[in-house]
C-alpha positions as CSV (number, residue, x, y, z in Angstrom):
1,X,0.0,0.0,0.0
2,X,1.3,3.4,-0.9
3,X,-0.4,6.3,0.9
4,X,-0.8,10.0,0.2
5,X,-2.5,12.8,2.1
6,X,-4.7,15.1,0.6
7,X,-5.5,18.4,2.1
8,X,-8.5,20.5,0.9
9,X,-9.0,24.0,2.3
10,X,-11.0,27.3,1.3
11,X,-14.1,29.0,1.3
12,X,-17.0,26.2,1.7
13,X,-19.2,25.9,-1.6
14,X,-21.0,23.0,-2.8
15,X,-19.6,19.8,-4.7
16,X,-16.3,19.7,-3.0
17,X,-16.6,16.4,-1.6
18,X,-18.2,15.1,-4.5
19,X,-15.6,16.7,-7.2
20,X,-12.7,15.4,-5.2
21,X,-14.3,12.0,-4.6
22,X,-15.2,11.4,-8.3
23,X,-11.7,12.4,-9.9
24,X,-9.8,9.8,-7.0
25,X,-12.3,7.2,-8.4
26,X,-11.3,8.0,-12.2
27,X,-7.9,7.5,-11.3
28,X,-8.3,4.1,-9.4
29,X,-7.1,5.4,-6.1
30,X,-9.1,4.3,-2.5
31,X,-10.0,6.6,0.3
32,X,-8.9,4.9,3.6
33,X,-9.7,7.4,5.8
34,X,-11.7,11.4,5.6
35,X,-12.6,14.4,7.8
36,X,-14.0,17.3,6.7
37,X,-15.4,20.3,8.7
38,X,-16.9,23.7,7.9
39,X,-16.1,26.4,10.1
40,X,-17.9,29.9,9.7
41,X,-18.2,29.0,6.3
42,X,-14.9,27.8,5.7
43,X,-14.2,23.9,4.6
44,X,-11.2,21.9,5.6
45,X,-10.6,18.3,4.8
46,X,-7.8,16.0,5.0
47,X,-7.6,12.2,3.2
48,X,-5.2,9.1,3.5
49,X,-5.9,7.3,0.3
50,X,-4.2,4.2,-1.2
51,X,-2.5,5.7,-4.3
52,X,-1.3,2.1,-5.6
53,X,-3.8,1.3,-7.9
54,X,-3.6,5.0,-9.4
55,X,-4.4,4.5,-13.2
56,X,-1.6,7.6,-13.5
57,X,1.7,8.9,-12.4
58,X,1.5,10.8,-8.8
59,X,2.4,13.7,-10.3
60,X,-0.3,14.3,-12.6
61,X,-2.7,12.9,-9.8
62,X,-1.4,15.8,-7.8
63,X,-1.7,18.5,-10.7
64,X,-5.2,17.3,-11.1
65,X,-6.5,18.2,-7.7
66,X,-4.7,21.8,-7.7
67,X,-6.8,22.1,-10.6
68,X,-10.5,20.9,-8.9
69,X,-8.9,23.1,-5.9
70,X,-8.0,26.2,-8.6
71,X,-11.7,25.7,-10.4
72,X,-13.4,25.6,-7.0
73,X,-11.7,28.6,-5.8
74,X,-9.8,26.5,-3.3
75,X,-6.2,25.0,-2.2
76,X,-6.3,21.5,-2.8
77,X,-2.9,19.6,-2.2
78,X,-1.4,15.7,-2.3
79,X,1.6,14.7,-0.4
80,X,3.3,11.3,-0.6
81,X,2.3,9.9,3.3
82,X,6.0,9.5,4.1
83,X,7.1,13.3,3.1
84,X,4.4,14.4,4.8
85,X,5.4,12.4,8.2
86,X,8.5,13.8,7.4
87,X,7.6,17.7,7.0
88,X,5.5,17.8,10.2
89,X,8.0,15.9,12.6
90,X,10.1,18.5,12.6
């Protein structure tokens, strides 16, 4: 299993879940784990998904969900789980 962690942040608006949720399935990868909050009209949500079974590179699975975040008006990022460990231990 490889994991990645996806961060979604921005002003709340709807289809968020649903956008992100439909491109991950598109490109064979598996949520393992979600939570999302809205906070004064702000969203937040942070994934571990399974990108093994991605149908393409990690890259361009990454450049795809800047752009849902960019067309939502949002920041949407995807971090390989171990640089991400990595970053926030410090």
């Amino acid at each position: 299993m490889k994991k990645a962690i996806i961060t979604v942040v921005g002003k709340d608006t709807v289809g968020i879940l649903a956008k992100t949720c439909a491109f991950l399935a598109e490109n064979g990868i598996n949520i393992l784990d979600i939570s999302q909050t809205v906070v004064q009209g702000y969203f937040s949500m942070m994934m571990i998904v399974d990108v093994e079974g991605a149908v393409r590179p990690f890259g361009d699975v990454a450049d795809g969900l800047a752009k849902i975040g960019d067309d939502l008006g949002l920041q949407a990022k995807c971090q390989k789980a171990e640089i991400f460990e990595k970053m926030h231990r410090i």
